[in-house]
N, C-alpha and C positions, 0 to 999 in steps of 0.2 A: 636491501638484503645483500651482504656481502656474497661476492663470486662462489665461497665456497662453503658456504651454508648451506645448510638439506632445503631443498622446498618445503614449507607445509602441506599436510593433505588438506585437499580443496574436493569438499564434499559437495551433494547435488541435492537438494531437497524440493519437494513443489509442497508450495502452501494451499488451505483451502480445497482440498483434495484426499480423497484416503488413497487414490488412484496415482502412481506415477504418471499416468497418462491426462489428467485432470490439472486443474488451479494454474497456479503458477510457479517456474522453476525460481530455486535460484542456489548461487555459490554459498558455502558458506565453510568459513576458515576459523577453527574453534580455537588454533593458536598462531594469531597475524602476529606475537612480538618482536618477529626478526624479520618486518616488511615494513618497506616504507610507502609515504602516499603511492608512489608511480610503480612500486612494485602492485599495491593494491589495484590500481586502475589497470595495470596491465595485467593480471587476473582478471578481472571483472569483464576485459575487452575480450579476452580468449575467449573465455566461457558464452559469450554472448547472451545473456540470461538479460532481463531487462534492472535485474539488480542482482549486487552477492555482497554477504555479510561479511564482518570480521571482526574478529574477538580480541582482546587483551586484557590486562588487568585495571581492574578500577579506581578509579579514584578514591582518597582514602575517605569523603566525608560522605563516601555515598551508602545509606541503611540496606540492610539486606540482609539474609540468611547467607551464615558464613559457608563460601564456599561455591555457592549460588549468585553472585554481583560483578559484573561487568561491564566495562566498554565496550562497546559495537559503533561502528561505521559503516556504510554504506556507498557502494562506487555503481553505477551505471557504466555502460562499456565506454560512455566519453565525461562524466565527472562525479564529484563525489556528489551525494545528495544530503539533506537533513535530517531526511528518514520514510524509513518504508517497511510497512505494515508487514509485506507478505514476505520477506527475509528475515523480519522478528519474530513472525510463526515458523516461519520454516526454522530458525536457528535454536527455537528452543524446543522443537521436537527434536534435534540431536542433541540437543543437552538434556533432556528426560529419556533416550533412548542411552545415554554414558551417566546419568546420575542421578537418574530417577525423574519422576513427576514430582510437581509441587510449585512452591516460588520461584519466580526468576526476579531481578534488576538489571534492565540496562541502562547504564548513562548512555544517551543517542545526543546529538547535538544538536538536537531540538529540545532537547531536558529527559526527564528523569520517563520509565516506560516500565512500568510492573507488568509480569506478565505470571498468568496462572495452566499449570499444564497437568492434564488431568487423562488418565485411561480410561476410555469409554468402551467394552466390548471388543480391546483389541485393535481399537482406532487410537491413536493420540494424538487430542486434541487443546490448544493451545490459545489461549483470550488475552489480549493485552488491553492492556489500559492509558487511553491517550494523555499526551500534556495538556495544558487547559485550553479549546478551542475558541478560534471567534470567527464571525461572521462577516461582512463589507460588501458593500454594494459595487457593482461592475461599469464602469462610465458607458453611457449611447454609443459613442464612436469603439472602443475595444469590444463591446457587443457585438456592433456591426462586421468589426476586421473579424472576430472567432467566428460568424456567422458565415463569412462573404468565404473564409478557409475553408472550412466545412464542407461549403455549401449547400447549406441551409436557407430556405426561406424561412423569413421569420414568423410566419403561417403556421413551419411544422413544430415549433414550440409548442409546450402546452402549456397555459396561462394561468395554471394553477401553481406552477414553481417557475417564483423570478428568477432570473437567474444574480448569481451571487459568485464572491470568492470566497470559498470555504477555507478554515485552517484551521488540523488536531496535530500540526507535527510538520506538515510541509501544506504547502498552497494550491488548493482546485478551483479551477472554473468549473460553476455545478451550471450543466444545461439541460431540459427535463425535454424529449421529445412528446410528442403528442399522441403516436404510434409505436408501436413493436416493429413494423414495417421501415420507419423510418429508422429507429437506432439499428438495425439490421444493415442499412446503406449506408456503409463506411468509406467512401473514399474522399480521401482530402487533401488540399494544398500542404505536402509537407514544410517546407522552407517558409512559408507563408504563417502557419501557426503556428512552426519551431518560431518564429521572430517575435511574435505576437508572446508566446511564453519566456520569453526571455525577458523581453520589455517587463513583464508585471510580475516575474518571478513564480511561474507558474509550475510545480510539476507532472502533475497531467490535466486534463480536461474530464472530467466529471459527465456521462451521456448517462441519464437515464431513462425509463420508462416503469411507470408502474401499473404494476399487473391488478393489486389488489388493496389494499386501506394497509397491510405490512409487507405486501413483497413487492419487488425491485430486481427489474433489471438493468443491467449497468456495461458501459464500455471506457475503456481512457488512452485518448490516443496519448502517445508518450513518444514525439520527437524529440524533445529535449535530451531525451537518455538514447536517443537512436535508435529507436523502436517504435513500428508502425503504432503498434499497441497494448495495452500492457493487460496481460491475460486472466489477473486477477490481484486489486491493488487497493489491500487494510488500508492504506493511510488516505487513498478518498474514499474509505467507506465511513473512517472514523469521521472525516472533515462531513461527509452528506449528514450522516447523523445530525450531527451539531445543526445541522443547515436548515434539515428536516425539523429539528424541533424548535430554531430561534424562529422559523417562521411559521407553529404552527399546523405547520401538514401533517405532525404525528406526536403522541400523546408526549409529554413527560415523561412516562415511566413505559416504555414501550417497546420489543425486541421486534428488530426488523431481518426478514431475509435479503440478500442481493445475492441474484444468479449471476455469472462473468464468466465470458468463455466462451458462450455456448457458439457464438458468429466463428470461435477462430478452431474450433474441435477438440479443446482442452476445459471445458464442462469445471466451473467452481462455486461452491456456497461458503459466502462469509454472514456470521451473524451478527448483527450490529443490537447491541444493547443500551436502552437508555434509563437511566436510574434519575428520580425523581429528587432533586437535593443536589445533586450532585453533577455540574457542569461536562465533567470528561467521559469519554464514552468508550467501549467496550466492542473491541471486535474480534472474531473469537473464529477457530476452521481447524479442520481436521491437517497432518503433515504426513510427508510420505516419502522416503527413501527411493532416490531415481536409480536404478541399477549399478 
């Protein structure tokens, strides 16, 4: 950004929440074109948000409703990411809040991310649609280092979800606690799993617990982006999805709840949708204007 260029305004929105006080926040910059990487990272670090969007124009071969198609990126307060769920909802309830509900496109640089934004009541809530996920198996020994960080006995696992690396857009370690009690006891070796996630290209760690045959609770610790943890985060809800269904735990055609939040006092529900046919998955939360 040159010296004497205007800043952009750098909006505040929380996903997954109708509540400003709910989901998760994040920055979002609806016109980045006169910001370069390290302007963007240093936004992203000010704000401290565990991510913040930014906009520019699209590339030309990308389909969409004219008017509606863009580039977004993604920075964390210490680098850029490949993409993240809950600054794609958040970003496109400021773009339905200046131009309406309906389609979105964004090129992310993890590929192509449709997104659908609809008024419910007064809520505006926003569904995107992930790139095409896969699944891989987690080696004994990087099991062990994410467990030994944690600190977790491998006791408190629950033997009905292996664990896995998930990926709809960026890469999670899915680990299923065996209690509500246990994903509730959060504290962990930071530097120890920041390494661990660095090594396998991880960007959060996937903690669930499930309540019922579709609901799910969920935590993601998130050192890599300098954050204890990230308070509510699409892009492992999209990767669990995938996770949940390549192994069976839940139907083909299936919509799942996941609660997030609730351990850190910012309370969010994302909905994960899963369509029969059709590999990508669907994660959907209300957006809300931080003051």
């Amino acid at each position: 950004m040159t010296t004497n260029a205007p800043r952009p305004e750098v909006l505040r929105y929380t996903a997954f929440s109708s509540s400003p006080e709910g989901g998760n926040p994040a920055g979002v910059v609806l016109d980045a074109s006169a910001l370069d990487d390290g302007d963007m990272l240093a936004i992203a670090a000010e704000l401290g948000y565990s991510e913040s969007a930014f906009l520019t124009a699209p590339p030309e071969d990308l389909d969409g409703p004219e008017g509606r198609t863009f580039t977004i990126r993604y920075f964390s307060p210490k680098a850029e990411v490949p993409f993240c769920g809950h600054a794609t909802v958040a970003t496109a309830v400021a773009l339905a809040e200046r131009i309406g509900p309906g389609e979105l496109v964004f090129a992310t640089p993890a590929g192509t991310v449709p997104v659908s934004v609809a008024e419910e009541g007064g809520t505006v809530r926003a569904t995107l649609t992930s790139v095409a996920p896969h699944v891989e198996e987690v080696s004994e020994a990087d099991l062990a280092e994410a467990l030994a960080a944690l600190d977790w006995p491998v006791t408190d696992l629950d033997p009905a979800f292996p664990p896995r690396i998930a990926f709809a857009g960026a890469r999670h370690l899915v680990l299923a606690a065996a209690t509500r009690t246990r994903l509730a006891e959060l504290a962990y070796d930071f530097a120890r799993l920041e390494a661990l996630m660095h090594r396998l290209d991880l960007t959060t760690v996937q903690l669930v617990w499930r309540e019922s045959a579709t609901v799910f609770h969920v935590r993601d610790p998130f050192p890599v982006g300098g954050a204890v943890e990230d308070p509510a985060t699409g892009a492992a809800a999209a990767a669990f999805g995938a996770y949940a269904r390549e192994l069976g735990l839940v139907p083909e055609d299936a919509v799942l709840t996941l609660h997030q939040g609730e351990d850190l006092g910012r309370p969010g529900e994302l909905t994960v949708t899963l369509r029969a046919g059709d590999t990508r998955v669907r994660v959907g939360g209300a957006g809300a204007l931080i003051g």
